[in-house]
C-alpha positions in Angstrom: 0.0 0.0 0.0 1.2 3.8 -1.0 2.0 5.5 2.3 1.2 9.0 2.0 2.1 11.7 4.5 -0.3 15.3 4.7 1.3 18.3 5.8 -1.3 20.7 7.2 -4.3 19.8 8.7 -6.8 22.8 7.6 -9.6 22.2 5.2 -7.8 21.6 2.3 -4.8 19.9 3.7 -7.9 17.3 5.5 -9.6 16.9 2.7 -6.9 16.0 0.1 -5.8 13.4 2.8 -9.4 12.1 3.2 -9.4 11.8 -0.6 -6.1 10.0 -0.8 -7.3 7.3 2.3 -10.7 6.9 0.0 -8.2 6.5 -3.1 -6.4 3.3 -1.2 -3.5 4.9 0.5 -1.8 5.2 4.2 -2.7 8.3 4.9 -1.1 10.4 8.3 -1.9 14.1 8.8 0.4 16.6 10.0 -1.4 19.0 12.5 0.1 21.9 14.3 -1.6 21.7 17.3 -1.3 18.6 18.8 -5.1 18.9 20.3 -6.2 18.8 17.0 -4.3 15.7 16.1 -5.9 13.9 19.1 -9.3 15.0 18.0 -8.8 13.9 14.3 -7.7 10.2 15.7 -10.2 10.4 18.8 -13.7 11.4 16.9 -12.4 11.1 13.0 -13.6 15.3 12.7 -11.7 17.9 12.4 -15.2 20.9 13.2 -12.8 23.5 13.1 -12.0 23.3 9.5 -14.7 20.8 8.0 -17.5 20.9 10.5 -20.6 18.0 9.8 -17.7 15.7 7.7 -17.2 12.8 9.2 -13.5 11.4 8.3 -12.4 8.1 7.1 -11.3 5.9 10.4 -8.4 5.2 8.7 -7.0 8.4 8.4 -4.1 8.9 11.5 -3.1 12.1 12.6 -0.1 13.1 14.5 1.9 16.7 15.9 4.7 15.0 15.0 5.9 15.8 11.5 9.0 13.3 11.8 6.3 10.8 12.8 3.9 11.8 9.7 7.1 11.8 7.0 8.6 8.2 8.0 8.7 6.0 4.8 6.0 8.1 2.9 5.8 7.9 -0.7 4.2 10.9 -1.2 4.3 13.9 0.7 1.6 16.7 0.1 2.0 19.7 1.5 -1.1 22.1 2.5 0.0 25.1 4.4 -0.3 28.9 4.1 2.0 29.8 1.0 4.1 32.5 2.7 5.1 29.9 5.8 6.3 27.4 3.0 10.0 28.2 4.0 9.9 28.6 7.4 8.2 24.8 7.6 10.5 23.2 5.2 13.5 24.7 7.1 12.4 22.4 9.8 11.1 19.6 7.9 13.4 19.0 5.5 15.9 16.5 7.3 13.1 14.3 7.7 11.5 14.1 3.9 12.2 10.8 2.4 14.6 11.1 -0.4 13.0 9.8 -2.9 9.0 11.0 -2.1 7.2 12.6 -4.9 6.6 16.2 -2.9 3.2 17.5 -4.0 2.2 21.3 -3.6 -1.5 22.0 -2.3 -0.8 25.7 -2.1 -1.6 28.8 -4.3 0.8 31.9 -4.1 3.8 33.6 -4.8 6.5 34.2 -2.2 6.8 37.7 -0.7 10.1 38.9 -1.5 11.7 36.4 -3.7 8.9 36.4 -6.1 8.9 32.5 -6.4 6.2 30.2 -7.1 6.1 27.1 -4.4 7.7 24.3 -6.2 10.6 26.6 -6.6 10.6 27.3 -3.4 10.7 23.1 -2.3 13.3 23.0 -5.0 15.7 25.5 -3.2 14.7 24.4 0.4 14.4 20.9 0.0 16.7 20.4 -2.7 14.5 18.3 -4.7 14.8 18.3 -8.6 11.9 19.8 -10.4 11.1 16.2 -12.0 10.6 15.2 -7.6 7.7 18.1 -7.5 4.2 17.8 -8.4 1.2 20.6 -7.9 -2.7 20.0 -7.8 -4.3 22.6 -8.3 -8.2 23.4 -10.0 -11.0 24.1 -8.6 -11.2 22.8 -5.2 -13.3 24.5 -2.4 -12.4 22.1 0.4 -15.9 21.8 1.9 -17.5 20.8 -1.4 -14.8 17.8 -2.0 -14.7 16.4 1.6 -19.2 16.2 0.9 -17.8 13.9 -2.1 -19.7 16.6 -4.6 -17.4 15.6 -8.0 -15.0 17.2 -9.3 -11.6 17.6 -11.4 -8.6 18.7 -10.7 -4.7 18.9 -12.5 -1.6 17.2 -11.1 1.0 18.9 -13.2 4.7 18.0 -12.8 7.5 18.3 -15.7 8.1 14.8 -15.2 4.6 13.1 -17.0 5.1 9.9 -15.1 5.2 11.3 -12.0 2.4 13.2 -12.6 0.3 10.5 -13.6 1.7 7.9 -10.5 0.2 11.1 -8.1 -3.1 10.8 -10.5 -3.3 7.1 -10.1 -3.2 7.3 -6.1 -6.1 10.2 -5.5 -8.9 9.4 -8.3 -12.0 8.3 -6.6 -15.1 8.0 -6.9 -15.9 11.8 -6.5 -12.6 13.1 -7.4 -11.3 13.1 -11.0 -7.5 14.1 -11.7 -6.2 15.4 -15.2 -2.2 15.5 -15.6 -0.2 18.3 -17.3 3.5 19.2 -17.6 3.2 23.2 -17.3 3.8 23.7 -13.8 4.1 27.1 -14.4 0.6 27.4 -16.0 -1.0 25.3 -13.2 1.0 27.6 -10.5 0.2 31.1 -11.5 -3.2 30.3 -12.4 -3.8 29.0 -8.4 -2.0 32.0 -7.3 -3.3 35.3 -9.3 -7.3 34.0 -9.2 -6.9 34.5 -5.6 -6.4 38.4 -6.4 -9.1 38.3 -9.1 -11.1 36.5 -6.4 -10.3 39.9 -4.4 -11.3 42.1 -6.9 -15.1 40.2 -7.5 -15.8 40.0 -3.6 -15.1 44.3 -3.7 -17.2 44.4 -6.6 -20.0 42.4 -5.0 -19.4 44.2 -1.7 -20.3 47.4 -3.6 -23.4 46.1 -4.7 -22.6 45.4 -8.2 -24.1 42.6 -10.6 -23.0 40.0 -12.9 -21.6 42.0 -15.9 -19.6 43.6 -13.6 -18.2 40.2 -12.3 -17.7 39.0 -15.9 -16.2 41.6 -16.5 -13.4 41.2 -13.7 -13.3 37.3 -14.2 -12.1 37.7 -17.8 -9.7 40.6 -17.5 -8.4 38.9 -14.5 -7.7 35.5 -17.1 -6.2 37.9 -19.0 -3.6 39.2 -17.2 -3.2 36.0 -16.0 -2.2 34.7 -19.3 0.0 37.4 -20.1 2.5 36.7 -17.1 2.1 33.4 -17.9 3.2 34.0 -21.4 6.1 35.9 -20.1 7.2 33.1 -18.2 7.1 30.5 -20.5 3.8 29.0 -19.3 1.0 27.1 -22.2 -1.6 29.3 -22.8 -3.6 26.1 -23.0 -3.6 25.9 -19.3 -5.4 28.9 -19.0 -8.5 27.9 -20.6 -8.5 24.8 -18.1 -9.0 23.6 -14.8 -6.2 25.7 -13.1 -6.5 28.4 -14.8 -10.7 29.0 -15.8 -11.9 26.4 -13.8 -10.3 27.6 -10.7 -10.9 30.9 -11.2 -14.8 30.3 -11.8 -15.3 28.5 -8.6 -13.1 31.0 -6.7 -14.4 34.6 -8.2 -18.3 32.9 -7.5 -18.7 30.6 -4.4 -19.5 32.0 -1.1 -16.9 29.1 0.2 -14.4 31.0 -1.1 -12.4 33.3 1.2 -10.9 35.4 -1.2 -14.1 36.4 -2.4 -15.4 36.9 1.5 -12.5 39.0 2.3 -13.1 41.0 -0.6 -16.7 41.7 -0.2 -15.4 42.9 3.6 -13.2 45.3 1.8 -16.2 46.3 -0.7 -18.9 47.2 1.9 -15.9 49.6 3.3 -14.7 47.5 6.3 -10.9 48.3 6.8 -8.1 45.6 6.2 -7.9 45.2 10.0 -11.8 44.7 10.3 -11.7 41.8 7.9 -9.1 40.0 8.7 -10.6 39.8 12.2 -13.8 38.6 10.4 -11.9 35.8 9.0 -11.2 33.9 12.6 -7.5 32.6 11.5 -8.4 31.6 8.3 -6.4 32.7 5.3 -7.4 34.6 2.1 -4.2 33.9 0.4 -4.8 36.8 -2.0 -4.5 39.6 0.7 -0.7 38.8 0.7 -0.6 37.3 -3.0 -1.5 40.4 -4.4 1.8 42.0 -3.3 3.9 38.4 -4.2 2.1 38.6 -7.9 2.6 42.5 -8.6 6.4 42.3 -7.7 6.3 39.2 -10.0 4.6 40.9 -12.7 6.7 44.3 -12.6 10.0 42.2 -12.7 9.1 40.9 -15.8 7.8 44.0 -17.2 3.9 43.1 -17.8 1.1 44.7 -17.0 -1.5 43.5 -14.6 -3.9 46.5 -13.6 -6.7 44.4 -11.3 -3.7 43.1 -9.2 -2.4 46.4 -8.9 -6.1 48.1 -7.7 -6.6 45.0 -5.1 -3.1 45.7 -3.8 -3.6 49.4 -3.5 -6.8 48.6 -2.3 -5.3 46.1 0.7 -2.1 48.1 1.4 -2.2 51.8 -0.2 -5.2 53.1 1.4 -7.2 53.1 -2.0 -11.2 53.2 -1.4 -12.9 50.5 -3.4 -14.9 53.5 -5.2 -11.6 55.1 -6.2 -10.6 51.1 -7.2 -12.9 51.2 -9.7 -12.8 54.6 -11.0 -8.9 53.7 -11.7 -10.1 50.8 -13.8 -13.0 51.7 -15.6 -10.9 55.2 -17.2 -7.9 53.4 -18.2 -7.0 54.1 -22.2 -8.7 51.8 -24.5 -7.4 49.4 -26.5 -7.5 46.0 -28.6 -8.7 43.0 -26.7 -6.9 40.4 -28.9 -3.8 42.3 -28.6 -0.1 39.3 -27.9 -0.7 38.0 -24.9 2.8 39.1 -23.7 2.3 42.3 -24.4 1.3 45.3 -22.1 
C-alpha cells in the first residue's frame, strides 16, 4: 500500500488526505496543534476546518511531522503559502529522499517572487522532476461532501504526474495530468487576487456583468504573465486556470471572495481579517507576491495592482474602480505578452 504523508491539517490539507485514504492509500496528517491531532484520531472530525464531515477511520493524525514523513511515498503539502519556507527549514531532514513532494498551495513568495515548487526545489533540494502541484477548482468543503469534481496534477516529469493521478482518483474526485507547472502555479496564485477584486465588486453592490467583466480581464492578465514566463496558454483555458478561477471569483466558500466583499462594503483591512477567525485569504498577501512578479518581468496586470492598492495603499474600493473603468482603450486580442 502507497503511504502518504499530509502536511497541514486545515480544510484543504484534510480533505486532500481524506481523498487519498478513499483513493487506497496510508494516509497520516500533519497537524500543528497537537489537540487537534488527538481530535482527528479520537472522533475522526476535524469541526474546526470541515464541520458536519465525518473522516475516514483510517486516516491517522499526529503533531509529530518526523512521525507523519517516515517511509511516505508521497508527501503533500497544504500550508499557508508565505510559511512554506519557514516549515520546510524544519522539515526538511526528515522528507524521504525519494518521495514525490506534492504542492497544495496557491501563491507567490513575498520577497523572492517564487512560485512554491521553486521554493521546495531551493529548500528541499529536490529536482523539479521530484515536484508535483494540484491545483483546480477545489473548495475544500465541497470535496470532503464527495460533490465531483476535477482537478490537475501537473509535474515536468509526466510519469510522476500520472503515479500522483493514479493514487487520488475516486469516486468523487477526477484528476487530469499536465506538464506546465508554471501554468497550473500562476493560475492557483493570481485567481486568488481576481477573487479579491469580484468579492469588492460584489461588496459594492454590483451585478454580474460587472463580475464578468473582472473574471475575464483577470484571465487575462493571468495569461499574459504566464506567457512571459514561458507558461501554455492552453492551461489557462483549463481547470487551473478557468476552472479555478470560476469556482473561486463565484462561491461564497471562497475566502478570497469573502475578504473582498469585507473590503467592498468599506470595512478596513484590519476589520476583515478579524472577520476571517484565523483563516487565510491567500490573495491579501498574493497580491503583493504577484505584482512584484509581474513588474519584474515587465507586464502589466492592472486588477492586481487596484486589489493591492486597495489592501495596502489606502485606496477606497470606489476610487478602485474609478482607476479601472478610465484606463486608455485598446484591442482586446492584442499578444498575450504584451502590455
Amino acid at each position: 500500500m502507497t503511504r502518504a504523508a499530509v502536511l497541514g491539517a486545515g480544510s484543504w490539507g484534510t480533505t486532500f488526505a481524506k481523498v487519498l485514504v478513499d483513493a487506497g492509500n496510508e494516509v497520516t496528517l500533519w497537524a500543528r496543534r497537537p489537540e487537534l491531532a488527538k481530535l482527528i484520531n479520537a472522533e475522526h472530525a476535524n469541526p474546526d476546518y470541515l464541520p458536519d464531515i465525518a473522516l475516514p477511520p483510517a486516516l491517522a493524525a499526529t503533531h509529530d511531522a518526523a512521525e507523519a514523513l517516515d517511509g511516505a511515498d508521497f508527501v503533500a503539502i497544504a500550508i499557508p503559502s508565505q510559511s512554506l519556507r519557514e516549515n520546510l527549514l524544519e522539515w526538511t531532514g526528515d522528507l524521504p529522499r525519494d518521495a514525490t513532494l506534492i504542492s497544495l498551495m496557491k501563491g507567490v513568495e513575498l520577497g523572492s517572487a517564487k512560485r512554491m515548487s521553486e521554493v521546495i526545489a531551493e529548500v528541499a533540494g529536490a529536482a523539479a522532476e521530484q515536484i508535483a502541484v494540484v491545483s483546480g477548482p477545489n473548495l475544500a468543503l465541497e470535496i470532503a461532501q464527495e460533490q465531483p469534481t476535477a482537478t490537475v496534477v501537473a509535474c515536468v516529469d509526466e510519469a510522476r504526474a500520472v503515479a500522483v493521478q493514479e493514487r487520488c482518483g475516486t469516486g468523487y474526485f477526477r484528476p487530469y495530468t499536465n506538464v506546465d507547472v508554471v501554468g497550473c502555479e500562476l493560475g492557483g496564485a493570481v485567481k486568488n487576487v481576481i477573487a479579491l477584486a469580484c468579492g469588492i465588486g460584489q461588496g459594492m453592490g454590483f451585478g454580474d456583468n460587472s463580475l464578468a467583466s473582472i473574471i475575464t480581464r483577470g484571465l487575462s492578465e493571468t495569461a499574459r504573465l504566464g506567457a512571459c514566463l514561458g507558461a501554455d496558454p492552453l492551461t489557462f483555458a483549463g481547470l487551473a486556470g478557468l476552472g479555478d478561477l470560476v469556482a473561486t471569483c463565484n462561491s461564497p466558500l471562497s475566502r478570497n471572495r469573502g475578504f473582498g466583499e469585507r473590503l467592498g462594503r468599506g470595512e478596513s483591512l484590519e476589520q476583515a481579517q478579524a472577520a476571517t477567525h484565523g483563516q487565510v485569504a491567500e490573495g491579501v498577501k498574493s497580491c503583493r507576491s504577484v505584482l512584484d512578479l509581474a513588474r519584474r518581468h515587465d507586464v502589466e496586470v492592472p486588477i492586481t495592482a487596484a486589489v493591492e492598492a486597495v489592501c495596502f495603499g489606502h485606496m477606497t474600493p470606489a476610487h478602485m474602480v474609478e482607476l479601472l473603468m478610465s484606463r486608455s482603450m485598446k484591442s482586446e486580442v492584442r499578444p498575450a505578452a504584451s502590455r
